[in-house]
N, C-alpha and C positions, 0 to 999 in steps of 0.2 A: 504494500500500500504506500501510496506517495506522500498522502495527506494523514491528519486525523479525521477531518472530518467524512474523509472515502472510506477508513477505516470503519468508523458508526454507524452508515449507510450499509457497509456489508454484515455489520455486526446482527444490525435487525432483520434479515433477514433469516435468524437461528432465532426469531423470538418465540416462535411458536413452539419450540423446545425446552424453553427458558422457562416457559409460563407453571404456574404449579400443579393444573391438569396434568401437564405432558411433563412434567419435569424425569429425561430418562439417566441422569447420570451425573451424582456430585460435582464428577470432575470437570461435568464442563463449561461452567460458566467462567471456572480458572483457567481450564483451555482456551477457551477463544480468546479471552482477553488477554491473555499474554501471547496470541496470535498476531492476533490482530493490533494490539496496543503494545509493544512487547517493553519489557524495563532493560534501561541501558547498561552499562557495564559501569560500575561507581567510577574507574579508574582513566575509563576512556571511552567519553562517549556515542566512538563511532561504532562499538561492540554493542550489539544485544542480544540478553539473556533469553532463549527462547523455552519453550516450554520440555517441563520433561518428556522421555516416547513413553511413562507407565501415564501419564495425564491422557497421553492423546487415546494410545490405546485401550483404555478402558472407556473412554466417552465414545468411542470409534464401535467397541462391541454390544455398549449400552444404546446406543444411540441408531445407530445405522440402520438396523432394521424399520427403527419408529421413521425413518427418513425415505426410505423405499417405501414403503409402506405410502407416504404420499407423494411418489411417485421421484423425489429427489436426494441422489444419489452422494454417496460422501465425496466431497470435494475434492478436488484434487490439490488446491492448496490447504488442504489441511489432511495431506498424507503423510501416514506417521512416517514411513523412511527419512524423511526429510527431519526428522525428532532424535537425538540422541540418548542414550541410556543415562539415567543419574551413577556414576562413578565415581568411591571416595578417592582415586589416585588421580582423577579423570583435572587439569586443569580449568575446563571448561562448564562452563556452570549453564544451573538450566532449574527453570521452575518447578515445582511439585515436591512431592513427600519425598524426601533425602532416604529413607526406607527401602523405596524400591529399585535396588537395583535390577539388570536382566536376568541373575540366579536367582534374586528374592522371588522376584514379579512371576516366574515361569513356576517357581513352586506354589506360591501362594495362590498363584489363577493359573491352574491348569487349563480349565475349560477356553477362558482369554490365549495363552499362549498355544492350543495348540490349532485356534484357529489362524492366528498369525503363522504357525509353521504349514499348516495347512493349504490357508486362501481359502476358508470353508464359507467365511461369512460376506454380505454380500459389499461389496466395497466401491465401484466405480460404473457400475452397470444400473440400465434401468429395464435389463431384458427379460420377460419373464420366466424364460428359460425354454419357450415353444414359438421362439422367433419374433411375437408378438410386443409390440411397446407398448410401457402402462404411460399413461397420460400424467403429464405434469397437474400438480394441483393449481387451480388458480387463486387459491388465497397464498402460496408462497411467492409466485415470482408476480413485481408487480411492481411499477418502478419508484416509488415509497422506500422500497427493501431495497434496491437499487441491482436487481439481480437478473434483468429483463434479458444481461448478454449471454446467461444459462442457456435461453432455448430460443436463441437465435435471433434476438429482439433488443431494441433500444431503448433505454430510460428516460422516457416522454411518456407526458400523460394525454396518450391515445388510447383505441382498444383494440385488441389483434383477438380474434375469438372471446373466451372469457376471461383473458391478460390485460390486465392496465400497461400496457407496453407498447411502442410503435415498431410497426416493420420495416427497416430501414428500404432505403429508398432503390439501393442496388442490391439486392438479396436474391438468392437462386430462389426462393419459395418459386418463382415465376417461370421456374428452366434456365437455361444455362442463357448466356447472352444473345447467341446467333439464334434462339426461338424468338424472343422481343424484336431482333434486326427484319427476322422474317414476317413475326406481324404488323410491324411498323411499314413497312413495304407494300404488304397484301391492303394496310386501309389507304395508302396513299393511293394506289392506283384505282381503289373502287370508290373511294372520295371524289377522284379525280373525275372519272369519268360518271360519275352521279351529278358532280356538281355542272360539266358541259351540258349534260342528257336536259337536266331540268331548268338550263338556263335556255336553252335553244328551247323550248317549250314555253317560257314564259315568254321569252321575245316573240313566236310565233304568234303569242296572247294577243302583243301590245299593237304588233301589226295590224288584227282582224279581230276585234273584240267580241263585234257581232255575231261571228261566227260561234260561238262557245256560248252556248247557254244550259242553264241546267234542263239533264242534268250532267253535261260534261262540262260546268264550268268547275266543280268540284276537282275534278282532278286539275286544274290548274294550279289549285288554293295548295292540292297535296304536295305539285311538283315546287313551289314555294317552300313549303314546310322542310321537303328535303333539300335544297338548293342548302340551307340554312343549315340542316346536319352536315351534309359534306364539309361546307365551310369550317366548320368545327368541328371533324377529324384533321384537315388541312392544318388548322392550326395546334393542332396537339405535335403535330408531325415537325411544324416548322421551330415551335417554341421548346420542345421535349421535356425536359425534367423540368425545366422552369415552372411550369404550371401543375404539375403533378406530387412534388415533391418541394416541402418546406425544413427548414432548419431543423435540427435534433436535438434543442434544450441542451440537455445537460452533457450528454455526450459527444455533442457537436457535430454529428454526421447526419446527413441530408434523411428523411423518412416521408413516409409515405403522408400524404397531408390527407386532415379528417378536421370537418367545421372548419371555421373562416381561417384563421390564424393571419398568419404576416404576407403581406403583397400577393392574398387572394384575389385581386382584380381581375386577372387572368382567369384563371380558375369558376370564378364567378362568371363570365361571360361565356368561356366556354359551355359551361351546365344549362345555361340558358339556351344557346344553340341545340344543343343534343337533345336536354330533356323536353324543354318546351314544344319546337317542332318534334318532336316525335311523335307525345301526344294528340299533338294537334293535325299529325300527317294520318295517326288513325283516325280520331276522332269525324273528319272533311271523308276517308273511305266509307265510313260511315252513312256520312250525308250523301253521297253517290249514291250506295245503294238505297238510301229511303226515297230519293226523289227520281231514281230509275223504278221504284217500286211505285209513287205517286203518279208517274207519268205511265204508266205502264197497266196498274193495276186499277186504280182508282180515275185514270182518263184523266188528268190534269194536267194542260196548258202551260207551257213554258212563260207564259206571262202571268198565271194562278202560282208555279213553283215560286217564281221570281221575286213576286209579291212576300214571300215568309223568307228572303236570304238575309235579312237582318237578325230573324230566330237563328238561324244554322251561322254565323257570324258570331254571336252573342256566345251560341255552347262551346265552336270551336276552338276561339279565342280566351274568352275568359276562364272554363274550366281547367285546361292546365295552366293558368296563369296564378288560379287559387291552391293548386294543388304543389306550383313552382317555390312561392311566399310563405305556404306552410313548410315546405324543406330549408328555406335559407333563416325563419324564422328559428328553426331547432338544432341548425347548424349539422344537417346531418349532408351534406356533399361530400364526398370523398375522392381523391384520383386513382385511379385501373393506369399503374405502372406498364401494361402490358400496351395498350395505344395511346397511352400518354392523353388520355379526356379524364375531365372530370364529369362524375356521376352521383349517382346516390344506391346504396345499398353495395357499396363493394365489401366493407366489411362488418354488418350489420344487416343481416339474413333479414329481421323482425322492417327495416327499412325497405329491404327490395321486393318484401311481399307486400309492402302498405302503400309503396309510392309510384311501384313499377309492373307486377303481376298482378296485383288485383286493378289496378285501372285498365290497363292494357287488356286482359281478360274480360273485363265489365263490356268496354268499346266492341271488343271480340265477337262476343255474343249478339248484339245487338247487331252489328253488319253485317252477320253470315246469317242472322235470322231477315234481315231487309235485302238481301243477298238472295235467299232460296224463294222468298216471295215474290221477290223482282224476275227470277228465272220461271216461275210458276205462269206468273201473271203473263209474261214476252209468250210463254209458249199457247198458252189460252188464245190471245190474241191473233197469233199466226194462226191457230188454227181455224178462227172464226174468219179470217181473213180467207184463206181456201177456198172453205165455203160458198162465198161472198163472188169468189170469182175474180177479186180485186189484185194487182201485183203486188208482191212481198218482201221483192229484193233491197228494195232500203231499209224495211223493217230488219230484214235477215242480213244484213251490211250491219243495221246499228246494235244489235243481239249480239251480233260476233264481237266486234270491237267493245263494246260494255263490258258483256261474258271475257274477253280478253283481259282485260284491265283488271277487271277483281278478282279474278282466279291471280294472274302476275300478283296481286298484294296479297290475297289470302296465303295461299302459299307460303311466300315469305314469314308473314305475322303471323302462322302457326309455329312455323318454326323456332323464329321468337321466342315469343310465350315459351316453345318448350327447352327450351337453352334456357331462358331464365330460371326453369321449374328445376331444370338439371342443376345449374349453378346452385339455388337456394339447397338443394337437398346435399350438394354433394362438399359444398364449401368447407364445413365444420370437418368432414374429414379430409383435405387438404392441409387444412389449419393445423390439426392436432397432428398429420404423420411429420410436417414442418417439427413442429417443437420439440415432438417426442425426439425424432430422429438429431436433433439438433442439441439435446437434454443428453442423447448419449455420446454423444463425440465431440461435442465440443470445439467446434471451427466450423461453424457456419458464418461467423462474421468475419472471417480470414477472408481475404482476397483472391485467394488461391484455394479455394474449400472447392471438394467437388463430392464432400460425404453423400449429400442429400440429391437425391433424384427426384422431380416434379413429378405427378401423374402424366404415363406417358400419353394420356388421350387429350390433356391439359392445351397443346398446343392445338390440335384438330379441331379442339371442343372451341374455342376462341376464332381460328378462320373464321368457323361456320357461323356464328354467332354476330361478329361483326358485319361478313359478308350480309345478313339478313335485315341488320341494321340500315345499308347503305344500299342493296340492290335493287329496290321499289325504284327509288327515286328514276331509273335506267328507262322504267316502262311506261312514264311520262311521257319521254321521247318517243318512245315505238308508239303512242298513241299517237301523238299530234305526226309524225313520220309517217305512217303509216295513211297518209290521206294524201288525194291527187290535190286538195286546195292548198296542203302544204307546201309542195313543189311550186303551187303557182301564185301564189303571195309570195316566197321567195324571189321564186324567178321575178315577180314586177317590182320588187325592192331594188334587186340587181339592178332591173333596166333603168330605174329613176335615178340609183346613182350614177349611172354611166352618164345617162346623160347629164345629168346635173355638172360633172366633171367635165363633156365636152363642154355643153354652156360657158364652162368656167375659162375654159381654154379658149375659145372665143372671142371673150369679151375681153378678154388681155391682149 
């Protein structure tokens, strides 16, 4: 220890040893503290007295079990080899009962020394002996106790499962480096091309207004919504840690950032980007299908739909905008080291089911149910059309293209939802093989640590996940593409420029 006060900070995390319930051994409260605190040498104070090996060893054989037992294992600075024998020839002095020497100590405690000749008792392991790792307790390591770098964590008060402790900000928990380099890549280029697809789709808007009415002005509103997530994976990509990861208190290395803390600005806009239009790119799918279901089923008029877009305006916009104000209100934002955004419920399971899967679900339901009615209703009508004798081909031109577009989202946002439902369920064990695995070996904050191995589906399960995030926004384009009016409002844009430019040439 460098300090004393780093000294006291390690000291309490043996408190729950200490205390009179659990008190498992005289010797140790004189062990630790002349471990940890040790007395100097009278003669010369750059000698210190360290404890006797009968101290450590009897608190080692009283004690170690009650310490496995919750799941943390005897230290390794405080292995007794490192403890010398009390010896009356011995020059070198050392704390504890001058009695026991190593012939006293082996006669008087048989049982104590023949686990030392042995190795019988359990000493440095948290294995339970069938491959299995027992989980650290969470009321020992907690950064209070200042013990957070036991199971691979930093002494910040964040929460990393049920650890008052932050994950630092470079940690394998995530895979090894070139997994991050590859998903950092894989969002860049579907950002990338998300963000062209639904900008060339709003430009097509701006050209031909009239042409877009509900109920496909709706996907206009969505291809907006995502224009604005791209944008902000884009900038997760270009800004990288910066925005994901804030200072580390006490120990001074960068951690994963949880609620606002220091030059969240970044960070805060981002989440706005992501979370808001998300919700809101469902929410507008939504509105698609009820007013392809209005228009469809119930025979209402693109000028009757028209008339309620300030209703479908009002849910689209202001409900995730309440549901935005309640996250920054309780400070529960977090950043996902792995594409560098910030979110909510990265590590806080009870968050991503309250702010992320049950809305998302909620909207779900509701669009696949105005979804099957709006496909009921198209098909009724063609048939009555038949009938009729009447032509069908633009009704069956708008069928396809509608039917196109929501299946391209449905699709997507099942998949979704079901990546989230995996994440929620499977996180707490990520978490805990992290710390366990990192409780027994001890170099997961090394630089050079390659103990621990991530879940190898960890990387797949994240393509997939993000990909579903940003692939919707692509089929905005193939909507508005997909039309001969497209090419030809293009084409007359082209031609007004040109000419405009000869004009221009011209008059000079």
């Amino acid at each position: 220890m460098e300090t004393q006060q780093e000294a006291i900070g390690s000291l309490k995390g043996y408190e729950l040893l200490l205390t009179s319930q659990q008190h498992c051994s005289d010797s140790l409260a004189l062990f630790l503290c002349t471990t940890y605190l040790p007395i100097c040498y009278p003669e010369n104070k750059d000698i210190i007295i360290k404890p006797c090996r009968a101290e450590c060893e009897m608190s080692r054989f009283n004690c170690s079990s009650l310490l496995v037992h919750y799941s943390y294992p005897w230290p390794q600075i405080l292995s007794c080899d490192k403890f010398e024998w009390h010896s009356p020839d011995s020059e070198t002095w050392c704390v504890g009962n001058p009695k026991y020497t190593k012939e006293v100590f082996a006669a008087d405690f048989p049982e104590v020394w023949g686990g030392i000749m042995n190795g019988t008792y359990h000493d440095y392991s948290v294995d339970t002996g069938d491959g299995e790792l027992l989980r650290p307790n969470s009321s020992l390591f907690t950064y209070e106790n200042s013990n957070c770098k036991d199971i691979g964590l930093l002494n910040t008060d964040h929460t990393f499962n049920d650890y008052d402790c932050a994950l630092p900000c470079h940690s394998r928990f995530y895979g090894p480096q070139g997994n991050l380099d590859i998903i950092k890549a894989w969002t860049l280029v579907w950002a990338g091309l998300c963000c062209v697809s639904t900008l060339f789709t709003v430009m097509t808007f701006l050209f031909d207004q009239q042409r877009f009415r509900y109920p496909e002005r709706a996907i206009i509103f969505s291809a907006v919504c995502y224009f604005f997530i791209s944008v902000g994976f884009i900038l997760g990509f270009i800004k990288s840690d910066e925005i994901v990861c804030e200072k580390g208190g006490v120990d001074g290395k960068p951690v994963i950032r949880q609620g606002d803390g220091e030059d969240a600005h970044l960070c805060f806009v981002q989440f706005f980007l992501i979370y808001y239009f998300m919700l809101a790119s469902f929410l507008w799918w939504v509105i698609l299908n009820l007013t392809w279901f209005l228009a469809a089923g119930l025979k209402w008029g693109h000028e009757a739909i028209a008339q309620k877009s300030r209703y479908f305006h009002a849910v689209a916009w202001i409900l995730p905008a309440v549901l935005f104000t309640v996250i920054c209100l309780t400070k529960e934002i977090d950043g996902d080291r792995q594409a560098n955004i910030c979110f909510v419920g990265n590590f806080k399971t009870s968050s991503l089911q309250y702010y992320v899967i049950g809305p998302l679900s909620l909207f779900y339901v509701f669009g696949m149910t105005f979804l099957g009615l709006g496909l009921l209703s198209m098909c009724n009508v063609r048939h009555e059309l038949h009938h009729t004798g009447k032509k069908t081909d633009k009704l069956e031109t708008l069928m396809i293209r509608i039917g196109m577009f929501s299946v391209l989202y449905s699709i997507p946002a099942t998949i979704l939802i079901a990546c989230f439902l995996y994440e929620n369920f499977q996180r707490g064990n990520w978490e805990m093989n992290y710390v366990s695995v990192c409780l027994k070996q001890r170099t997961c904050l090394k630089d050079s640590a390659t103990d621990f191995e991530a879940d190898a589906n960890l990387l797949t399960f994240n393509l997939i996940k993000y990909l579903m995030m940003l692939v919707t926004g692509l089929s905005t384009g193939f909507w508005v593409l997909l039309s001969f009016k497209t090419a030809s409002n293009w084409a007359k844009l082209l031609q007004r420029i040109r000419c405009c430019g000869k004009d221009s040439e011209t008059a000079v």
